[in-house]
N, C-alpha and C positions, 0 to 999 in steps of 0.2 A: 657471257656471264658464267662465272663457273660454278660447281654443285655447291659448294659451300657457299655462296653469295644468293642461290636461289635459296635454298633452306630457309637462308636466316631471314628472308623478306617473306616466305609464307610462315614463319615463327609467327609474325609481328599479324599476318593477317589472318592466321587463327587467333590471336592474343584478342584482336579487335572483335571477330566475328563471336568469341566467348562470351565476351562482355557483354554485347548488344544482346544473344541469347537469354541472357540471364540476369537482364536487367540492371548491368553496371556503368554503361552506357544507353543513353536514348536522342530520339532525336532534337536538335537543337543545343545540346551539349557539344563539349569540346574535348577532342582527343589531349592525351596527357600530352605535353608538351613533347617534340623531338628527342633529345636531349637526355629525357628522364625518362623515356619507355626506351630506350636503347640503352639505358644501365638497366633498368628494371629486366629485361628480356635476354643484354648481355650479346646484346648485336651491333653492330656498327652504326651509325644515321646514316652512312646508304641506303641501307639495308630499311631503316623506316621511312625515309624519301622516298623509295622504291614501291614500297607497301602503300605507301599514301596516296601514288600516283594511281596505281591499279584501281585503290577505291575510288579514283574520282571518278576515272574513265568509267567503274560502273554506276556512277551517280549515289555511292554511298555517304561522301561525304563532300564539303567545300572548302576549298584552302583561299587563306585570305592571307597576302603576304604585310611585312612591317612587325612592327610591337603594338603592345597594349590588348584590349579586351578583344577586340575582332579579329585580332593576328591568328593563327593556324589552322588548323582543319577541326571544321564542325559536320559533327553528323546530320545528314540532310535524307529527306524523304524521297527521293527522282528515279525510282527502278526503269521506267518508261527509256528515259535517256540512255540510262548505261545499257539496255537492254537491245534498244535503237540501233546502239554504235555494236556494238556485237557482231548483230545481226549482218546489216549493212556492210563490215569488213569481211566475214565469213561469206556473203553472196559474190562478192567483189573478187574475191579470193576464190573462189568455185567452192568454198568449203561447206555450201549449204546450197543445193541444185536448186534454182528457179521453182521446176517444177512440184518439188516438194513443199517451198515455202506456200504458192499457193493450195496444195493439196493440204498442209495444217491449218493456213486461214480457213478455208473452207469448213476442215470438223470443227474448229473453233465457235465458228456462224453459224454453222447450221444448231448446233448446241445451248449458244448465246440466244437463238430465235423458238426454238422448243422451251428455255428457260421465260422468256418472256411471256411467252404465250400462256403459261401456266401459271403467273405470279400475277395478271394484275397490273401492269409496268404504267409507269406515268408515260407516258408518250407523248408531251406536252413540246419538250423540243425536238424531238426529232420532226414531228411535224410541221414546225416551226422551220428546219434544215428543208425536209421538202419542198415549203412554200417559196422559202427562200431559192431552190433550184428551179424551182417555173421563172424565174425573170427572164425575158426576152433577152437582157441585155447584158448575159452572161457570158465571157468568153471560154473558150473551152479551159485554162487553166484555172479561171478561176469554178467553173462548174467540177471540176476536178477535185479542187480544194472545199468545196460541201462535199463533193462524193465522200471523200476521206471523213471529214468528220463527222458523215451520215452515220458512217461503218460503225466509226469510233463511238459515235452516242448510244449504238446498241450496244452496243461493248459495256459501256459504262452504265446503263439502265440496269444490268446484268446485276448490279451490287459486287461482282468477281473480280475485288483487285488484281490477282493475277491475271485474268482473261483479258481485262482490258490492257495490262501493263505488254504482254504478249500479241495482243492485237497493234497497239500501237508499235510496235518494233518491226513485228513482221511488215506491215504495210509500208511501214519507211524505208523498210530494205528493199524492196521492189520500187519505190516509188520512180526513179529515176526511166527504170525498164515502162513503167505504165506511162508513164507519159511520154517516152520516145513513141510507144505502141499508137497512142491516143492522134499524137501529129500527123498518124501515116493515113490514117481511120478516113474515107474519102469521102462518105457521107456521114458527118460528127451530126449534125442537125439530126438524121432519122437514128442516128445511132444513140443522142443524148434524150431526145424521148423516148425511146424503147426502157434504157435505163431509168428514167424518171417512171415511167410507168412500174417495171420492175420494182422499183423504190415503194411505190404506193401499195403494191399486190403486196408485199413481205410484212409492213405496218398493217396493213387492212386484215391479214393472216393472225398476226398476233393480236392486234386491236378484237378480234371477235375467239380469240381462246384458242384458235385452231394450230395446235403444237406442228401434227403432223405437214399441215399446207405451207405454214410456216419455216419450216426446215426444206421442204420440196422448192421451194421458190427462192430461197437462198441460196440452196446448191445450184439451181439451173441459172440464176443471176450472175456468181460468179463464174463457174465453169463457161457459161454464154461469153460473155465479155472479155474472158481469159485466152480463152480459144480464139475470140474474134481480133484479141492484140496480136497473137503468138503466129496468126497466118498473116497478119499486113505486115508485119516484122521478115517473116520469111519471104514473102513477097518481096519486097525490099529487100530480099538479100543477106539480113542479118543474121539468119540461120539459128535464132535461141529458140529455142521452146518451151511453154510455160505454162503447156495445160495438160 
């Protein structure tokens, strides 16, 4: 791509990003048609093709191809996704080291559970994710898949769109590494009640006000579990580290 072919496609995605700023666009609306924001702008429709595609991948907007009302790209509410895919390519890519991404989950969590602790939080489902992690008859992937949404329901208790929008990414980027880790884990039974207990000590922290205990038992949850993937991983030979 050459300089002048980049320019013109961030022409088109400050042009968009102004809009939205300022209220000329919102969401559920539709971008000006192809065609007429590339006279309007005085770029080529590569150049807005190009711009269009960047938004999707960040989940700014959705393109729906044909004619008539549904046809082109509408502005859509999904930071969670574009943020996901970021991340994800960036871990993939060494562009964001393991061990960092959990070292910002971590301040994330522990910040998320001082917050809660001091608001009051309905904790109605997350306890509800708990009970649901006591079935007997859970296999490790899918006890995996509550853990995740455990994480996430604190997240989103939080009222902090961006915390949760950032929690959700970060954990998708690792996800693939956690559950290589998790397959290797040779007692998952002592190792998934330990977690489940953990689980309950962090709610029980926040459920009675206690900021501090609250953030103490989130750090030592994660950094616990982190550690205990990042050594059955090396054990095995895989040599990543991640805590």
């Amino acid at each position: 791509m050459s300089d002048s072919a980049l320019r013109a496609w961030q022409v088109v995605l400050e042009r968009i990003e102004t809009d939205l700023r300022e209220g000329r666009l919102s969401p559920g609306e539709r971008l000006t048609p192809e065609r007429e924001l590339a006279a309007q702008l005085g770029v080529g429709r590569s150049s807005v093709r190009e711009a269009i595609r960047v938004l999707e991948v960040l989940g700014v907007v959705r393109t729906a191809t044909g004619s008539g009302p549904s046809s082109g790209a509408m502005i859509v509410t999904t930071p969670r996704g574009g943020l996901a895919a970021f991340l994800r390519l960036q871990v993939a890519a060494s562009g964001f080291p393991l061990g960092d991404v959990v070292r910002t989950r971590t301040v994330l969590e522990c910040d998320v559970a001082e917050t809660l602790a001091d608001a009051d939080a309905d904790l109605t489902e997350i306890r509800g994710i708990l009970d649901a992690m006591d079935a007997a008859a859970l296999d490790r992937d899918e006890f995996l898949a509550l853990d995740a949404r455990f994480h996430q329901a604190l997240a989103e208790a939080s009222g902090n769109a961006v915390i949760s929008a950032m929690m959700a990414g970060l954990r998708s980027s690792i996800e693939s590494y956690t559950r290589a880790g998790a397959a290797m884990l040779e007692d998952w039974d002592e190792t998934s009640r330990r977690l489940r207990a953990e689980h309950r000590g962090i709610v029980q922290a926040v459920a009675d006000g206690d900021a501090a205990a609250a953030r103490d038992r989130v750090h030592a949850h994660i950094a616990g579990y982190s550690a205990q993937v990042a050594d059955a991983l090396r054990r095995r030979g895989a040599g990543v580290d991640a805590a």
